[in-house]
N, C-alpha and C positions, 0 to 999 in steps of 0.2 A: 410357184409349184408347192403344193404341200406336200411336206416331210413326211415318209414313212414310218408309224411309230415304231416303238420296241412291241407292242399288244397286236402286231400283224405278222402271219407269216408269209411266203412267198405264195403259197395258192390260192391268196385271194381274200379269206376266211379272217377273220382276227378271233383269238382266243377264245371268246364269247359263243361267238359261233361255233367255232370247234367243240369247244365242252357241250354245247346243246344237241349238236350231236351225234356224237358220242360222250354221253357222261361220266365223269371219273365212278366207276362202281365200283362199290365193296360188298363181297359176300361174306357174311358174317353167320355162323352158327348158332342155332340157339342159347349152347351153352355159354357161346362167348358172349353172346348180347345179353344174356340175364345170369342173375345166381340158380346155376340148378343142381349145385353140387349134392343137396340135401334129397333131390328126388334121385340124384343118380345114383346114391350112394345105395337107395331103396333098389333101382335097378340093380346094381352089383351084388347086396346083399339078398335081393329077394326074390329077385328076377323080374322078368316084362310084364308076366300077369300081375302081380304088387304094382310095379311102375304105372302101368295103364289107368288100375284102379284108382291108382292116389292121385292122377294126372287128370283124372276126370273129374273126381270129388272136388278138387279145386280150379277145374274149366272159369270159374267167372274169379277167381284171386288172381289179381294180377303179381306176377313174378316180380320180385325185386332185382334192380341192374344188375348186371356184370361188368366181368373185367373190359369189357370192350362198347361198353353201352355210353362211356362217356365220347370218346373220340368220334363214335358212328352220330350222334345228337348235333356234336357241333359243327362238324361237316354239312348233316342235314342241313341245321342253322344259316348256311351260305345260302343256300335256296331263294330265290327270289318268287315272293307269293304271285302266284297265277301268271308265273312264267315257267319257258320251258327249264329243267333240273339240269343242275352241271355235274350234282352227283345225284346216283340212284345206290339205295340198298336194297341187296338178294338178301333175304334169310334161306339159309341151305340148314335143312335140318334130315338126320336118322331118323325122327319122330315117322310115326303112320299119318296119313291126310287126317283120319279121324283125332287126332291127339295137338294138331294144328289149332284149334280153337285157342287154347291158353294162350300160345305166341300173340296171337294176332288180336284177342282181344288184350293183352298186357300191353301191345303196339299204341292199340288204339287208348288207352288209358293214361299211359304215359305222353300220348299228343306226338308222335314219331308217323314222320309220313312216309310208311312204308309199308309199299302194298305188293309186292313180289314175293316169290319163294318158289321153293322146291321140297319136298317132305317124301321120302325115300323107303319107309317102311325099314329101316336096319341096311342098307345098302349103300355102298361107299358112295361119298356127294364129290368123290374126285373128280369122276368125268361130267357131272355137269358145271363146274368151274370155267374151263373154257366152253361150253354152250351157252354160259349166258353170259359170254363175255368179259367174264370175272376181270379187275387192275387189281384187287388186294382182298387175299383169303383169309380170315380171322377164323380161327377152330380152335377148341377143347384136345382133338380128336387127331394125335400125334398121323397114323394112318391118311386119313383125309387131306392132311397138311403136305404130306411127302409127294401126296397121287398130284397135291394140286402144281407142288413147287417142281418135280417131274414135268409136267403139261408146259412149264413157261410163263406160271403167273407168279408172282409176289404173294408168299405166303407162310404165315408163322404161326405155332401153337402159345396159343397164349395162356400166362398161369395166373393163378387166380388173384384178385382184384385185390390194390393193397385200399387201407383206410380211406374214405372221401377226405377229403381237405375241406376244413368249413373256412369260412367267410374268404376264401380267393376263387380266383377266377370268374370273375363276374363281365369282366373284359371281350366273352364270345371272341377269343381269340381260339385257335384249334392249332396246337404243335406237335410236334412230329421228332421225334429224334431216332436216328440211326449209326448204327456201327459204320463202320469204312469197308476195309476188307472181307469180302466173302459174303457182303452184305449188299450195299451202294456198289460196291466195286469187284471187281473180279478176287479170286481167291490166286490170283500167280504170284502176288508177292508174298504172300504166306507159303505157298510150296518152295520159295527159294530159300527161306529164313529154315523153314522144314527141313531143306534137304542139305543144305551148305550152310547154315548159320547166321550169326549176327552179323557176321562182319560184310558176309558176301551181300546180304541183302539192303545193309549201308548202301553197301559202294554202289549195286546196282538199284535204289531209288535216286542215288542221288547223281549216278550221271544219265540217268533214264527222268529226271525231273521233271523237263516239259516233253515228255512224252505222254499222252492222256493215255490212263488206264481203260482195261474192256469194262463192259456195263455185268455188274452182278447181278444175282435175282433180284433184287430190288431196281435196278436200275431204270429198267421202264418206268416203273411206278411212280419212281422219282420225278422222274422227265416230265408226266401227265399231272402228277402231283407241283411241281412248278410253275405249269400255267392256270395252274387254280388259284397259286398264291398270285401269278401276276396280273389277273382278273379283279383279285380283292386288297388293290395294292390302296392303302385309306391314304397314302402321304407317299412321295421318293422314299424306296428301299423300307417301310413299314406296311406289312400285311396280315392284314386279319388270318393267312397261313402263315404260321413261323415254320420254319425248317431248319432244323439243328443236325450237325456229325457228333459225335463224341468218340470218338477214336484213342485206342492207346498209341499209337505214331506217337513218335514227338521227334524234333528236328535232332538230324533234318530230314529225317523222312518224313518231313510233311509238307514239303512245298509239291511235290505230286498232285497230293491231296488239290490242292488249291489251282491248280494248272487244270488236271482233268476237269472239274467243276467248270473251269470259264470254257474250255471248248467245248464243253456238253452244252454250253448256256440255261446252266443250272443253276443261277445262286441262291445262296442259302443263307441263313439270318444267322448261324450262330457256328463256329466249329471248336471244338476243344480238344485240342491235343494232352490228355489225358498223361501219357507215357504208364509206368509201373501203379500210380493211382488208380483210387477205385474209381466206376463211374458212376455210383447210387449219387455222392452228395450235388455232383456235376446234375445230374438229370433232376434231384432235385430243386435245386436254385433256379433252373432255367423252368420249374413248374411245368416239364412234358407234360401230354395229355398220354402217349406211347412212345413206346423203344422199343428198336428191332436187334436184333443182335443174334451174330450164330454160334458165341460159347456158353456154352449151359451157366457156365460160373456168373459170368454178368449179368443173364438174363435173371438169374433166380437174387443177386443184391440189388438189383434196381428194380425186383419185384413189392420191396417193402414203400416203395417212392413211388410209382407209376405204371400202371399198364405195362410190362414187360412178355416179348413175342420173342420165341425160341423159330429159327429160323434153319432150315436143315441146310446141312454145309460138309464140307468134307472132312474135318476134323472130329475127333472122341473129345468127350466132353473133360477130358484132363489134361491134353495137349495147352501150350504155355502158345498163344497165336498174335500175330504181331508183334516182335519183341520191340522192346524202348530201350536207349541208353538214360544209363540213372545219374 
């Protein structure tokens, strides 16, 4: 009798099949997928008639990337030519259908096979998030983010793009790094630390240890986003998807951590218990391509390293969240 692998699930389908069809999508906004801070800043200063003008005059310049243009490429890059996509990308853009040309002809310039969208004339791109299915919503556009992380999809406002990195990454490998709490994982053990303190929130991860934690916004994401990695697995336990935590936890609140991950049958290439450390140097050793994360504070120092995604959460951005013993 032949073994059932790990690349099957119970209804028949093995992963392959699953992802083709239904593809890991990500809608990604203009602003996230190119630099347009320079035209927007025209919008803000000058208004829509300026903005349209100057959007037109440059109809055939192709935009230069953004903060979100690298991670959406190598993703692409998975794609298998002239078979069916395991990921597709929506661009969802405010822009008018007529002010679309630039997008699409920079798309096509850049060699990016992506041929969906939505263009809204100034109308919030919330509700069509879940219409087209959205798994992961990249935006400028804090508004947009909220309507979409509301609806039930994974989705973060991302700040703007730090320095390319020259001669690395040549690998076509595509990593992914995410916060734990409130992020990957539910936010209850932060309202315990919140509302009872350090001590309470000890005692209760660690005699709640193997109890698996609830799935946070990102949670699904994760889930779909791990059978992408285990599709593109080149060797045992190496994938052309890396998946990293970077967490301030640190023991013992982190064998949680590690317990919910095997019941979800989620694993992930990298986890770093972080504690009172920062997480910029962590994210950048590990060369993410994105970070998600729902305190302002982290997102905006692992902005200087990486693609960093502010993530809407139930904490003020000066709240102290996950405490560590030092």
């Amino acid at each position: 009798m032949r073994m059932k692998t790990c690349a099957q699930r119970g209804n028949g389908l093995d992963i392959k099949q699953q992802l083709e069809k239904e593809p890991l999508r990500i809608g990604v906004s203009t602003r996230a997928l190119f630099d347009l801070e320079e035209e927007h800043s025209v919008f803000v200063e000058q208004g829509v008639e300026a903005y349209c003008k100057l959007q037109r005059e440059l109809e055939k310049q192709p935009l230069r990337k953004g903060s979100g243009y690298e991670v959406v490429e190598r993703l692409l890059d998975l794609n298998e030519i002239g078979k069916k996509p395991q990921v597709e990308v929506i661009v969802l853009s405010r822009n008018s259908p007529d002010l679309s040309l630039r997008a699409f002809h920079s798309i096509k310039e850049l060699g990016l096979n992506v041929r969906l969208g939505s263009f809204t004339s100034g109308r919030s791109l919330g509700p069509f998030v879940p219409a087209w299915g959205i798994d992961l919503f990249l935006s400028n556009e804090a508004a947009d983010v909220q309507a979409a992380a509301a609806a039930g999809t994974a989705a973060a406002k991302l700040l703007t793009s730090p320095q390319i990195r020259t001669g690395q990454d040549n690998d076509r490998e595509v990593r992914f790094a995410f916060d734990g709490d409130a992020v990957v994982f539910s936010a209850e053990s932060d309202m315990i630390y919140k509302d009872k303190g350090l001590d309470a929130f000890l005692e209760h991860e660690t005699e709640n240890a193997s109890e698996p934690m609830s799935q946070g916004p990102f949670g699904k994401f994760l889930k779909k986003l791990s059978l992408l990695r285990e599709i593109h697995l080149v060797k045992p336990g190496v994938s052309k998807v890396r998946i990293g935590i970077v967490t301030a936890r640190n023991a013992p609140a982190h064998e949680r951590v590690i317990q919910t991950l095997r019941v979800w049958g989620t694993p992930v290439d990298e986890v770093h218990f972080v504690g009172p450390n920062e997480k910029s140097p962590i994210l950048d050793a590990m060369q993410a391509h994105i970070f998600f994360d729902d305190q302002e504070k982290h997102v905006l120092g692992a902005s200087s390293v990486v693609s960093a995604g502010h993530v809407p959460g139930p904490h003020s951005s000066d709240q102290p969240i996950i405490p560590a013993t030092s």
